[in-house]
N, C-alpha and C positions, 0 to 999 in steps of 0.2 A: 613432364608432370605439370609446368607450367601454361604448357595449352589447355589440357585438359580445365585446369580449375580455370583459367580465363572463360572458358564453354562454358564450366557450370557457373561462374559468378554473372555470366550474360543470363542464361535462365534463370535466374533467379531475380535477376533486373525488370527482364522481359517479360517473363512469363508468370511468375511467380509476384514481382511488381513489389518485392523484398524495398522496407526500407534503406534509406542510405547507411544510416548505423549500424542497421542489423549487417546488412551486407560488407561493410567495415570491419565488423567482428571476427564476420565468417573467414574473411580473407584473411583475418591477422591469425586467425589459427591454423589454416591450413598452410598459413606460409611457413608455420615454425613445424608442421608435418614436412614440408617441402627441406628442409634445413636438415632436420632431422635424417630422412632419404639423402641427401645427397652427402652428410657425413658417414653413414650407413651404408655408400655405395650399391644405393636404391633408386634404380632411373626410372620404374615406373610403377604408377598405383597399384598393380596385379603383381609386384615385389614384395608387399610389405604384408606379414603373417601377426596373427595375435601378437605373437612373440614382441614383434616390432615394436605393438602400439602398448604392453605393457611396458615395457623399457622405456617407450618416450614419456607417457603418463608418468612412471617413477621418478625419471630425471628433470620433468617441469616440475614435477609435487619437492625434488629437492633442493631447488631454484626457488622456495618459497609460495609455488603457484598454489592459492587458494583450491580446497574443492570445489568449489564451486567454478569458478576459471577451469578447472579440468574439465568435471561434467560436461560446460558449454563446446572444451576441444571436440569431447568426445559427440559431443551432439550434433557438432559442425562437420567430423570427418562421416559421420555415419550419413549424414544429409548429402556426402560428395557421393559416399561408395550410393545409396538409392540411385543415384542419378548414372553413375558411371556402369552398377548391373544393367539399368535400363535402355542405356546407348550401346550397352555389347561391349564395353569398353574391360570390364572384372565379371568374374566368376563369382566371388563372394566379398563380404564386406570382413577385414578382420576386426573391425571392432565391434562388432557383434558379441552381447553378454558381459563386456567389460564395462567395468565403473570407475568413478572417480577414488580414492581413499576418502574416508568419512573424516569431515572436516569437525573440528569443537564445535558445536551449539555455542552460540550464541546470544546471549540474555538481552530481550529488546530495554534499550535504556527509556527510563522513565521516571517522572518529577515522584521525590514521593508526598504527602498530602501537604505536610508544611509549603512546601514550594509550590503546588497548585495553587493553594490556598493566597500563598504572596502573589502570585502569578494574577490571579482573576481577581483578587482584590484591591489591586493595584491603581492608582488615579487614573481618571479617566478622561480624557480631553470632550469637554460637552459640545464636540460638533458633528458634523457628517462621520467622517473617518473614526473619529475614538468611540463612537457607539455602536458604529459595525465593527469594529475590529473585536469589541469589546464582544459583540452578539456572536462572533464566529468563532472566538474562543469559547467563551458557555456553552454553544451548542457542541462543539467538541468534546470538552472534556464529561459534560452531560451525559450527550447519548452516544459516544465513540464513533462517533461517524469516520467515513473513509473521509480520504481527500477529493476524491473522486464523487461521490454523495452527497456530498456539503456545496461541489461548483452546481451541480446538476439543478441541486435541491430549488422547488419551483411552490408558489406562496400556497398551492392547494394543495400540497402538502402536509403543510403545517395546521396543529388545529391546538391553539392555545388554549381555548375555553375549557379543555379536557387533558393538556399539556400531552399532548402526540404527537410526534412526528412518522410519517410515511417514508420509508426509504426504498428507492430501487438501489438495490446493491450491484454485485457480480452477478454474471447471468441473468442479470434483470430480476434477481430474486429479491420478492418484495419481504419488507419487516415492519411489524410495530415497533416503536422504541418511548419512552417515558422522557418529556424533558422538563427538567428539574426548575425548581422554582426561581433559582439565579438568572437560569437562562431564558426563562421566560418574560422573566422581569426585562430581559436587555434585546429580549428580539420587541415586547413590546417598547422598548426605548426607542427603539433602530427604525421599525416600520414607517412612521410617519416621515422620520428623514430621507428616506427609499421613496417614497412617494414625489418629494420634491424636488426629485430627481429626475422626472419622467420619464420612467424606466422602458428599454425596449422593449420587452416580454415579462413574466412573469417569475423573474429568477427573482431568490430572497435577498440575493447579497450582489451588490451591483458597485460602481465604479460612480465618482458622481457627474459624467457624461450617462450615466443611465444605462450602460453596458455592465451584460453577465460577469462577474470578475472569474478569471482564469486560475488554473491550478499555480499558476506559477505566481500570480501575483497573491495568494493566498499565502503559498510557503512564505513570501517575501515580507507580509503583514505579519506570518506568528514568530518567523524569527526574527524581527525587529521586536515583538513583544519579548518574547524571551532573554536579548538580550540589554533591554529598557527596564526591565519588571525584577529581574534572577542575573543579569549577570553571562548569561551563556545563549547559547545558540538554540532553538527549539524548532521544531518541526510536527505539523499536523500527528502525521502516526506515534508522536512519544506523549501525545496528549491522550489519543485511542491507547496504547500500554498503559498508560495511568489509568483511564477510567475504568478498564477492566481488572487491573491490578489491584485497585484499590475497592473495588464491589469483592473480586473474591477474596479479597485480606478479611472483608468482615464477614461476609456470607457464608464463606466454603462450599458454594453454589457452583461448580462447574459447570452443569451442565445449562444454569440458568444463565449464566456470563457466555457459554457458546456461543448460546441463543440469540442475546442481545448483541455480541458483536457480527452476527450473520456468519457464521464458520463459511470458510472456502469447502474444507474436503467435504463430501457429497459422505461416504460414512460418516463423519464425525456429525453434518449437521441429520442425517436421519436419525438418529439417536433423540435427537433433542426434539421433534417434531410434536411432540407427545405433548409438552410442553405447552400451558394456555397461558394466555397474557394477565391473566389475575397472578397465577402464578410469578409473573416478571415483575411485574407492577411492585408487589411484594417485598420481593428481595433488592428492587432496587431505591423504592423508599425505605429500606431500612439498612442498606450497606452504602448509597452512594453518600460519599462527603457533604456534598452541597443538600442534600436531602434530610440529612441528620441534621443540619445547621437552621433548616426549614422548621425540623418538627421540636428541636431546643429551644426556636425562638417560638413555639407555640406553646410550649408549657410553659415559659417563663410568663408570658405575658395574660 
């Protein structure tokens, strides 16, 4: 058994050109198949029957193994058996049709508006670094952007004078999004410092060597805010939970909060296609936080 998966973790090096992680993974699951087999007194891959791979699934699920950790076993051994029908090596895959057990759901954790509110109103250091830091938080909690949208995000994009932003999402699918008057205010803060930077290309949010900043220096920026600002740890995506959390708490808008967060699943966002940007505009001047604080301080004044 141990030749085999060495064969298939070469193809998947070689040919397949599988990251080092990924390829980590895959080995550390089919090692604990391999364990499995050989206290099973199962010497080879074309031994082991559904039966098997139920029993191993139940006794990782009762060793605490997440569903999710299952799912991936089971994804990894069915990636060997493809490979092992194809070399002549098995007849059939047995874990073919089996799932993981269905794990609790999960509630994405999220600031609720008091703590945004502490969060982005928080002092602001008036140099390079605290007015971007300041402009990549607004833009987040604003328009939900991914973490991944926000590194990408390039200045023609951006269109303040009408407060838009362009998003290439997943799958390159593009989106309108609305950005709120806070955020606006702090990317015009930001811009002229990005300038004196000499920035290499046209990314919004730069380093001040004038280099695109990276996902990872981004997480490293919002959880230094979060725990500077609140007290606790934060991360780009609990800022995306908030901003839609907090538009459907006053809207009851689902399908208008899809929208704006650009749904992954292909049903869920054709549903929502229907959908025009007057319509968005709408409900998020009138449910986002920082928006209501916009239109309070117009009537006061």
């Amino acid at each position: 058994m141990h030749t085999d998966l060495d064969a298939y973790l070469q193809h998947l090096r070689s040919e397949r050109q599988v990251s080092p992680h990924t390829l980590d993974g895959y080995q550390r699951d089919l090692l604990k198949v391999i364990a499995f087999g050989e206290k099973h007194q199962l010497r080879d891959w074309g031994d082991i029957k559904p039966a098997h791979v139920r029993q191993l699934i139940a006794e990782q699920h009762r060793r605490g193994q997440s569903s999710r950790s299952l799912s991936r076993l089971l994804s990894s051994l069915r990636g060997l058996y493809r490979y092992l029908i194809k070399e002549g090596r098995c007849a059939q895959d047995p874990a073919a049709g089996i799932s993981a057990p269905k794990g609790e759901k999960r509630l994405p954790r999220l600031l609720d508006t008091d703590r945004a509110m502490q969060l982005l109103d928080g002092g602001i250091e008036d140099d390079f670094i605290g007015h971007r830091d300041q402009a990549m938080l607004e833009l987040f909690y604003s328009s939900g952007l991914r973490l991944a949208e926000l590194v990408s995000l390039n200045l023609e994009q951006l269109d303040l004078g009408t407060g838009l932003v362009h998003v290439h999402g997943k799958g390159n699918k593009q989106r309108i999004l609305p950005v709120g008057r806070k955020a606006r205010e702090a990317l015009q803060a930001w811009l002229p410092l990005r300038a004196l930077s000499n920035p290499a290309d046209s990314a919004v949010f730069v380093s001040q060597k004038g280099r695109r900043l990276g996902a990872r220096a981004v997480q490293v920026r919002v959880r230094e805010a979060g725990v500077r600002e609140l007290g606790q740890h934060l991360h780009p995506h609990m800022l995306r939970h908030s901003f839609a959390s907090h538009i459907l708490e006053s809207s009851q808008d689902l399908r208008a909060v899809q929208e704006l967060l650009g749904h992954a699943d292909i049903g869920t966002t054709q549903i929502y296609t229907h959908l025009d940007f007057q319509h968005l505009a709408k409900v998020y001047d009138q449910a986002h936080p920082r928006a209501k604080r916009k239109q309070n301080s117009e009537q006061q004044s």
